[in-house]
Backbone as a chain_set.jsonl record, in Angstrom:
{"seq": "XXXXXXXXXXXXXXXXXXXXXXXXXXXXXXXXXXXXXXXXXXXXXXXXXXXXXXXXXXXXXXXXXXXXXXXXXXXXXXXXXXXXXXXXXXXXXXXXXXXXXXXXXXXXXXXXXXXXXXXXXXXXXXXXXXXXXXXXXXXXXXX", "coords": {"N": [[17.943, 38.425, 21.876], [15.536, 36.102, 20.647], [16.117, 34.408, 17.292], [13.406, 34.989, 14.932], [10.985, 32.316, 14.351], [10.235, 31.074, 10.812], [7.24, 31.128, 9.175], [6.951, 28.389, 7.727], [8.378, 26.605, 8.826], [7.002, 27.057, 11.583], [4.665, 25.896, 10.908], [5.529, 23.531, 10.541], [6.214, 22.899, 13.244], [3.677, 22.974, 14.422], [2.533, 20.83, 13.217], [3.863, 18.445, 13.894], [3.75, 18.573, 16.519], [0.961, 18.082, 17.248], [0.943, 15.519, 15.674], [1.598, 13.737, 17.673], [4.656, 13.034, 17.234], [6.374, 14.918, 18.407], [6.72, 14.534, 20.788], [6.91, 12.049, 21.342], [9.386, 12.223, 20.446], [10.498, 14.188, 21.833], [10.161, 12.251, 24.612], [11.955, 10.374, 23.772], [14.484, 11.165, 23.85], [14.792, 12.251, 26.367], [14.857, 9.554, 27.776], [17.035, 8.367, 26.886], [18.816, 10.197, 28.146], [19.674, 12.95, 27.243], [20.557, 16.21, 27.233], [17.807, 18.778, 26.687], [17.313, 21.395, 24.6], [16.82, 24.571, 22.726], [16.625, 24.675, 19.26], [17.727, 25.47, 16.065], [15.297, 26.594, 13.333], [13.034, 25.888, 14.673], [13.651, 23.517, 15.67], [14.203, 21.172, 18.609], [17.105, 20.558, 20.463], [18.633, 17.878, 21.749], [20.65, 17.185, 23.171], [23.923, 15.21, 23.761], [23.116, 12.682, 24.134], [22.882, 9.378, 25.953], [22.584, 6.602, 26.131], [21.424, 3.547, 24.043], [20.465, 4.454, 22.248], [20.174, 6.556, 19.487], [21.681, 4.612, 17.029], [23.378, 6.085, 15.24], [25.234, 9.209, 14.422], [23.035, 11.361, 14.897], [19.426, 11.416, 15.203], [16.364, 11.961, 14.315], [13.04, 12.52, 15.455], [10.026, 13.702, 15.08], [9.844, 17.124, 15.617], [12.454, 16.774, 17.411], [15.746, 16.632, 17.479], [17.296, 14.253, 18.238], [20.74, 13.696, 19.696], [24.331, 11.865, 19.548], [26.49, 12.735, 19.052], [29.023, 15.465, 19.588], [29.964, 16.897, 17.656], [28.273, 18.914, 16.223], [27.203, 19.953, 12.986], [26.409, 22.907, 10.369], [25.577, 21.828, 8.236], [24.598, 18.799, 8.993], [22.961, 19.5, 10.627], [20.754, 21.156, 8.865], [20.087, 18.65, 7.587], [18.812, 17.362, 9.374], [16.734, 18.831, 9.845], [15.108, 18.188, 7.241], [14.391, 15.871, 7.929], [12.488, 16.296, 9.991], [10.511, 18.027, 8.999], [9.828, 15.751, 7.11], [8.606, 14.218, 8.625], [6.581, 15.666, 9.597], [4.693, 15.745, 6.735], [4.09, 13.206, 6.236], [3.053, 12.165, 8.698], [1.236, 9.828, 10.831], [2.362, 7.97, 9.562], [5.313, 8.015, 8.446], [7.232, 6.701, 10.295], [6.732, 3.764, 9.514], [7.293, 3.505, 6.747], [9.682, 4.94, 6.302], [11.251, 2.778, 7.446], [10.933, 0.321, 5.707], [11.903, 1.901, 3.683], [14.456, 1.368, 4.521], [15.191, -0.95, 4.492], [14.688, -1.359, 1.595], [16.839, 0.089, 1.029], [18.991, -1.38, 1.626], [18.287, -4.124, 0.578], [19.088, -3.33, -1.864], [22.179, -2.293, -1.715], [23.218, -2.65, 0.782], [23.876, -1.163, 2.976], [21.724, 1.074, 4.825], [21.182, 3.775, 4.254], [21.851, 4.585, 1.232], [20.101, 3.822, -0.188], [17.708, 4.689, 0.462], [14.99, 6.197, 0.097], [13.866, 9.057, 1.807], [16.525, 9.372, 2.718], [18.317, 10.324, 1.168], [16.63, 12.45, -0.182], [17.103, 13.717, 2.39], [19.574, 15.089, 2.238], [22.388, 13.248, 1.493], [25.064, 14.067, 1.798], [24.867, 15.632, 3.755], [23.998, 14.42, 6.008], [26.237, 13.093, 6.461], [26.344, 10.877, 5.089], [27.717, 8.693, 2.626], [26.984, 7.549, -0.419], [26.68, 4.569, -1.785], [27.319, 2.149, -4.218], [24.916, 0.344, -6.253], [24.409, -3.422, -5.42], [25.649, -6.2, -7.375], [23.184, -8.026, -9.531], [24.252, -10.822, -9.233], [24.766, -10.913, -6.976], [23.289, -10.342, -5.255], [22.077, -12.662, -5.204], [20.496, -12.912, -7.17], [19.192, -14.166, -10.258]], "CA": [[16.583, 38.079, 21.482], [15.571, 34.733, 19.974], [15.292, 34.38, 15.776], [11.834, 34.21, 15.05], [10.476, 31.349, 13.44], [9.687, 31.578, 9.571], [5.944, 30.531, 8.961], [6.816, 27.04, 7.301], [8.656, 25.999, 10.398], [6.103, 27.384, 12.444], [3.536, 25.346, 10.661], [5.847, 22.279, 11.058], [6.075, 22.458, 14.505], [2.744, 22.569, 14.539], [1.629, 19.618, 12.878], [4.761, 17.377, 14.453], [3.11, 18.198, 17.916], [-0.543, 17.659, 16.694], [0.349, 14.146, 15.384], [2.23, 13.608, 18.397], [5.805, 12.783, 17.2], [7.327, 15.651, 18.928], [6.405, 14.584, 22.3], [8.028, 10.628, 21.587], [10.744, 11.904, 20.189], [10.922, 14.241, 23.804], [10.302, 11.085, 25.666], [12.759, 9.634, 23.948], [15.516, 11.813, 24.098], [14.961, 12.087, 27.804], [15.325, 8.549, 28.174], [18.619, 8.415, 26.441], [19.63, 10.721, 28.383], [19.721, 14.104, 26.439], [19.891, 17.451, 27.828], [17.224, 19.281, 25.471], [17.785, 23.157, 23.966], [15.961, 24.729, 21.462], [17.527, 24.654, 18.411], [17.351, 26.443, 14.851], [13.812, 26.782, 12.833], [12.284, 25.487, 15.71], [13.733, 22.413, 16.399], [14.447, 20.852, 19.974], [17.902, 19.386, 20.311], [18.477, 16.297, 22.599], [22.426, 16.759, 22.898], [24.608, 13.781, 24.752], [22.231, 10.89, 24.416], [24.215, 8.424, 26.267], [21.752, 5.624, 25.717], [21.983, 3.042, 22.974], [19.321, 4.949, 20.624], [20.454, 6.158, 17.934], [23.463, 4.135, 16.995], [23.723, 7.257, 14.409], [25.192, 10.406, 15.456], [21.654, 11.953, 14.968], [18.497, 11.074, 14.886], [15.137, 13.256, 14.809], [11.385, 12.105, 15.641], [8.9, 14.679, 15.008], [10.757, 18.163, 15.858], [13.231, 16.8, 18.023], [16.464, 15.874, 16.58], [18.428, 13.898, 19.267], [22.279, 13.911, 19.199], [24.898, 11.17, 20.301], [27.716, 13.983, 18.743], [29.116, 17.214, 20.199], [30.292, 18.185, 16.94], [26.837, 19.185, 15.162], [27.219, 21.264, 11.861], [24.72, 23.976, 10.177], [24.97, 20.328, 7.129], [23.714, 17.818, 9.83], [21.528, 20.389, 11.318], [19.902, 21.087, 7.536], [19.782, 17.107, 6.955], [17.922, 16.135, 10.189], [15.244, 19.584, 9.777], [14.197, 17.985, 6.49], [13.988, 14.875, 8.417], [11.531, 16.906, 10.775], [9.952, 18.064, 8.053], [9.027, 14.167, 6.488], [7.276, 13.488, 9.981], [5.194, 16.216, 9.64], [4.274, 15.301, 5.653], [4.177, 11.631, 6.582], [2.615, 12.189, 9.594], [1.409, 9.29, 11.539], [3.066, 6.79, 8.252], [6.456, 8.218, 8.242], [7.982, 5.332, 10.685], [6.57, 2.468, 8.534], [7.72, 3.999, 5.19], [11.305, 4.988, 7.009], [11.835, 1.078, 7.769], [10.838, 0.103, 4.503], [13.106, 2.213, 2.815], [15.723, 0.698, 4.841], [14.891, -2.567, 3.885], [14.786, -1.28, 0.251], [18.411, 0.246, 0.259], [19.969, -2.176, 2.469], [18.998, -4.973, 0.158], [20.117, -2.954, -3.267], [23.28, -1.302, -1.639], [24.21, -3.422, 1.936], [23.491, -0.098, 4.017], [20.584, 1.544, 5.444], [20.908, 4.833, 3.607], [22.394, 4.884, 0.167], [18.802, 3.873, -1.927], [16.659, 5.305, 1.358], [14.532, 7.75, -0.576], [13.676, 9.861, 3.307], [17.774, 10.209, 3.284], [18.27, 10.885, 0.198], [15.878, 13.672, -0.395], [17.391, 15.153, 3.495], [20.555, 15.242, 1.687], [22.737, 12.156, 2.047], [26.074, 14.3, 2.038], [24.371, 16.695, 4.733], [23.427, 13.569, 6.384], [27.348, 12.255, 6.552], [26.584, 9.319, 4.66], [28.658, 8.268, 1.417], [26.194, 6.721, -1.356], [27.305, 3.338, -1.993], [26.985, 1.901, -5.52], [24.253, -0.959, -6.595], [24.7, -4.597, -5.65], [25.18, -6.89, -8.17], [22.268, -9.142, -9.372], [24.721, -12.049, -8.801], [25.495, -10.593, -5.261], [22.008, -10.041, -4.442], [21.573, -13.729, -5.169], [19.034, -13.047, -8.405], [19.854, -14.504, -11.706]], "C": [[16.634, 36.896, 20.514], [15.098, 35.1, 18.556], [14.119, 34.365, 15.948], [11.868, 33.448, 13.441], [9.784, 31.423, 12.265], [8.336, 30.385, 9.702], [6.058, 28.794, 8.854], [7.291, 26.394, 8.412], [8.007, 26.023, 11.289], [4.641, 26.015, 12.22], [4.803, 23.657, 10.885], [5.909, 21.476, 12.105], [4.774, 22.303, 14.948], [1.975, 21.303, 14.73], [2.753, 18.288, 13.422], [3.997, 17.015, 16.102], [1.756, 17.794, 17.78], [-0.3, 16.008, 16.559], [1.467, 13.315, 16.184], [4.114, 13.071, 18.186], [6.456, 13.449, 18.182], [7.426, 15.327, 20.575], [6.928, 13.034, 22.131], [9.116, 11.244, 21.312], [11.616, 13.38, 21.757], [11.21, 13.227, 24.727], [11.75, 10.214, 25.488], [13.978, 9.772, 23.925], [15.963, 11.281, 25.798], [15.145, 10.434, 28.52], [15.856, 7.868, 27.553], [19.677, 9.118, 27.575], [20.453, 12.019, 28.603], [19.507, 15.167, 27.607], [19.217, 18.462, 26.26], [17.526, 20.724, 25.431], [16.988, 23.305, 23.128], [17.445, 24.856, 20.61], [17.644, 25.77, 17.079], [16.223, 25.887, 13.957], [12.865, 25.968, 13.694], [12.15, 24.14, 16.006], [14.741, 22.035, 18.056], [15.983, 19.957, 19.895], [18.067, 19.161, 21.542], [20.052, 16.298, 22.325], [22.773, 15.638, 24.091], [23.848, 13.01, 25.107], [23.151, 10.051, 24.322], [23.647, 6.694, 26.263], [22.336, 4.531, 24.353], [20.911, 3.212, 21.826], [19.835, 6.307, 20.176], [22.06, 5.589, 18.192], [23.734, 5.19, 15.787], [24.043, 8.446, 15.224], [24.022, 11.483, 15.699], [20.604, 11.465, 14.426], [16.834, 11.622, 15.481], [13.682, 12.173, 14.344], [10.638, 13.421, 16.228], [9.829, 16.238, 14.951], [12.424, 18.131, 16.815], [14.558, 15.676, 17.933], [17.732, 15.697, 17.874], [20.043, 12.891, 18.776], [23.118, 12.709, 19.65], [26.628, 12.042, 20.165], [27.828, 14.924, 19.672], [29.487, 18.037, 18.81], [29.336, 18.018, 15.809], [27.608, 20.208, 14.165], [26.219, 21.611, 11.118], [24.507, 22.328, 8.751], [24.148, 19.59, 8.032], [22.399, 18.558, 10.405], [20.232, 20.444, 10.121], [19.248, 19.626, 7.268], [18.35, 16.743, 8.042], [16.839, 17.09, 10.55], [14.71, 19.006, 9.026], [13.539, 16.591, 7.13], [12.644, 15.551, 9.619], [10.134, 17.31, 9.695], [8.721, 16.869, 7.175], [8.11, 13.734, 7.549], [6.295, 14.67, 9.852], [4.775, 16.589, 7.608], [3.572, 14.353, 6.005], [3.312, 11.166, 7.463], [2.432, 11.091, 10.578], [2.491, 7.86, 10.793], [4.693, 6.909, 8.289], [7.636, 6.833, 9.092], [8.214, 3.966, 10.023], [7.013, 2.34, 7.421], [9.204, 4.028, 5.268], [11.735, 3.487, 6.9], [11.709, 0.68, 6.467], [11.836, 0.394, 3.405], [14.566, 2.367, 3.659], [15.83, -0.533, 4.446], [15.593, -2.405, 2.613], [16.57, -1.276, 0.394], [19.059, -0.732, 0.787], [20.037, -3.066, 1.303], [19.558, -4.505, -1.474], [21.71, -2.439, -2.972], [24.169, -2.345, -0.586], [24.352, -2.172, 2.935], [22.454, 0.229, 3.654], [20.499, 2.972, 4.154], [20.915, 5.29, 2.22], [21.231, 4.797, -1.053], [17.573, 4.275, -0.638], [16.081, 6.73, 0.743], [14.352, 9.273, 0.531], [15.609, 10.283, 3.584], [18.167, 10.826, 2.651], [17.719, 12.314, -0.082], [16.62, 14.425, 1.277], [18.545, 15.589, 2.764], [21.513, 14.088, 2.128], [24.28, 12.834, 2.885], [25.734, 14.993, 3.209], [24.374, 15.694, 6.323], [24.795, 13.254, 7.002], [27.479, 11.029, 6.056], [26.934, 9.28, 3.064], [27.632, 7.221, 0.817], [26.885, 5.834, -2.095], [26.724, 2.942, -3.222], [25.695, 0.453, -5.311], [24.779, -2.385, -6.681], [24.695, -5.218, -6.895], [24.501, -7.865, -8.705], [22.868, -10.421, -8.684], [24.962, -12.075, -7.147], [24.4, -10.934, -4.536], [21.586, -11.649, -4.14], [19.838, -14.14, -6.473], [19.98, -13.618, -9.57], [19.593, -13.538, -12.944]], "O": [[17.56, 36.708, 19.725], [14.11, 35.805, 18.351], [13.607, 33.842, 16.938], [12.299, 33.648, 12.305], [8.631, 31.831, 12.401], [8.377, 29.234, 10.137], [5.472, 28.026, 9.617], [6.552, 25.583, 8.971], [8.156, 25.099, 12.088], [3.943, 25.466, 13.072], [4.362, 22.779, 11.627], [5.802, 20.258, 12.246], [4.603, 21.509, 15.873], [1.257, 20.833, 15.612], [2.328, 17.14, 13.288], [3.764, 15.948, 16.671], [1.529, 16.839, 18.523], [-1.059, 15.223, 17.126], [2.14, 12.435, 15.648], [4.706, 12.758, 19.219], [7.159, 12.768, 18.929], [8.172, 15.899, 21.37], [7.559, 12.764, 23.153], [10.069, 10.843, 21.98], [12.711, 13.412, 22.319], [12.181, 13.199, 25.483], [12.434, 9.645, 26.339], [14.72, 8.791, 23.962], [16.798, 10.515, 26.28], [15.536, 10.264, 29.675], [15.461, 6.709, 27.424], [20.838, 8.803, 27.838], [21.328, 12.3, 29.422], [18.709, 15.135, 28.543], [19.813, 18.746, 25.221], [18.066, 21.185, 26.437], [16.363, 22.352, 22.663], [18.623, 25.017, 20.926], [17.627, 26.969, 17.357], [16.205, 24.662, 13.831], [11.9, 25.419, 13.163], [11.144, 23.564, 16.419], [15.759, 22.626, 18.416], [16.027, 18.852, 19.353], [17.767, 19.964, 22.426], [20.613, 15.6, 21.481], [22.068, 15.321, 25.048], [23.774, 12.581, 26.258], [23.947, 9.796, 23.418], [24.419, 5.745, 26.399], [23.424, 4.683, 23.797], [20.597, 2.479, 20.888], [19.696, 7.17, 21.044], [23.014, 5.838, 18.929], [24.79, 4.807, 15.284], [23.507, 8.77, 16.284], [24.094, 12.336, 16.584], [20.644, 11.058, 13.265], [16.35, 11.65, 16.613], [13.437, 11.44, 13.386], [10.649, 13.951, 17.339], [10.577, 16.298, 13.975], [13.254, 19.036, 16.9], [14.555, 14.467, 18.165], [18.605, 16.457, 18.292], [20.306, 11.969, 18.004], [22.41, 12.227, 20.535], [27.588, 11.955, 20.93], [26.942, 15.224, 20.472], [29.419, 19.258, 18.668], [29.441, 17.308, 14.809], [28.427, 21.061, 14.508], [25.202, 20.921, 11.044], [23.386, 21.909, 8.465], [22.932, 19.717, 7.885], [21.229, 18.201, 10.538], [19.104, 19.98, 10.288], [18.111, 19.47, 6.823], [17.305, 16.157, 7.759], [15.986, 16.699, 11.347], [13.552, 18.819, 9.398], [12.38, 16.256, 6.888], [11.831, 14.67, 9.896], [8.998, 16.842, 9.767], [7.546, 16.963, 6.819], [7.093, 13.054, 7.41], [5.107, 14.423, 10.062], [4.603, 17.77, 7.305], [2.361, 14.536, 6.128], [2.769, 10.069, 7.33], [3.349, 11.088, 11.399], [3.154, 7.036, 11.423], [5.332, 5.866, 8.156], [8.564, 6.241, 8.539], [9.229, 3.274, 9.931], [7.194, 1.222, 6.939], [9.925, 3.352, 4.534], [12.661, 3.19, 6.145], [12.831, 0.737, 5.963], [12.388, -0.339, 2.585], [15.468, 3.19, 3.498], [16.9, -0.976, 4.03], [16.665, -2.944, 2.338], [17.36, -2.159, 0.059], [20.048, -0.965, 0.093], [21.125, -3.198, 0.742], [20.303, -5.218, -2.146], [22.43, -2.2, -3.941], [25.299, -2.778, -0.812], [25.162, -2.401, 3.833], [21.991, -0.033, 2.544], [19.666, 2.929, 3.248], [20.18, 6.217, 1.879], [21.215, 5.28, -2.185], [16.415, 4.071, -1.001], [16.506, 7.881, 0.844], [14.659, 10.389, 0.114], [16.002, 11.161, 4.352], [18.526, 11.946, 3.014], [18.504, 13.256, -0.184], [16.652, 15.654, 1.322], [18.489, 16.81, 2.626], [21.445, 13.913, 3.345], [24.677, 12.483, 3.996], [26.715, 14.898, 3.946], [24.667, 16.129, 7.437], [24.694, 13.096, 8.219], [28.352, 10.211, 6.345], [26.235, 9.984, 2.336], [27.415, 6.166, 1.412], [27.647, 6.201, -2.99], [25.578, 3.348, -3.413], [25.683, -0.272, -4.316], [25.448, -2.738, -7.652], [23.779, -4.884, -7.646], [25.071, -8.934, -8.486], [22.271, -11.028, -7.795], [25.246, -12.997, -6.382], [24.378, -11.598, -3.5], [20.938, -11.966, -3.143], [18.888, -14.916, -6.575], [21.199, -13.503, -9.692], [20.093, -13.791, -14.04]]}, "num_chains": 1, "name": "protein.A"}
């Protein structure tokens, strides 16, 4: 018999399919590639996306956190629910805000994730990514 779904997850999946994420980030599994599964607190995984989206080994839009890994763990799994989670906060904003705070860390750090407040808060270590220290003004090219 399948877990059942605790309320807050319940209400996440909710509002991910309501403000349609969960249904791009279906589409876009499936045209990667993905064979989909349900997953744990009621997310959809999108394993063996053989595509060239995500160049990360995971990456989740709306409830459905598609894989380019086989070896998922209950950390990555935790990292890319809260990332399920921010799309249904964020709701239809969460994409525009996401890019942004790639922008941001990229140009304080020189990667995508390390001053990304959305990776940060999933957990960065959960995430697999190693928080890189602050450029230096002179680096950045500021005086």
């Amino acid at each position: 018999m399948a877990e059942p779904i605790a309320p807050g997850y319940r209400l996440r999946r909710l509002v991910n399919a309501l403000n349609f994420s969960t249904l791009a980030g279906l589409l876009l599994a499936k045209s990667e590639g993905a064979r989909l599964e349900k997953g744990p607190h009621g997310l959809v995984l999108g394993r063996g996306a053989t595509g060239t989206f995500p160049k990360a080994r995971a990456v989740t839009v709306g409830n459905v956190v598609i894989l380019r890994t086989d070896h998922v763990t209950d950390e990555l799994l935790r990292h890319e629910g809260r990332h399920a989670t921010q799309w249904a906060w964020c709701v239809l904003v969460f994409l525009p805000l996401y890019l942004v705070a790639v922008a941001w860390s990229y140009a304080r750090t020189g990667d995508h994730f390390s001053r990304n407040v959305f990776e940060r808060r999933a957990g960065l270590a959960d995430g697999g990514y190693t928080e890189r220290p602050l450029r230096s003004a002179r680096r950045r090219g500021t005086t």
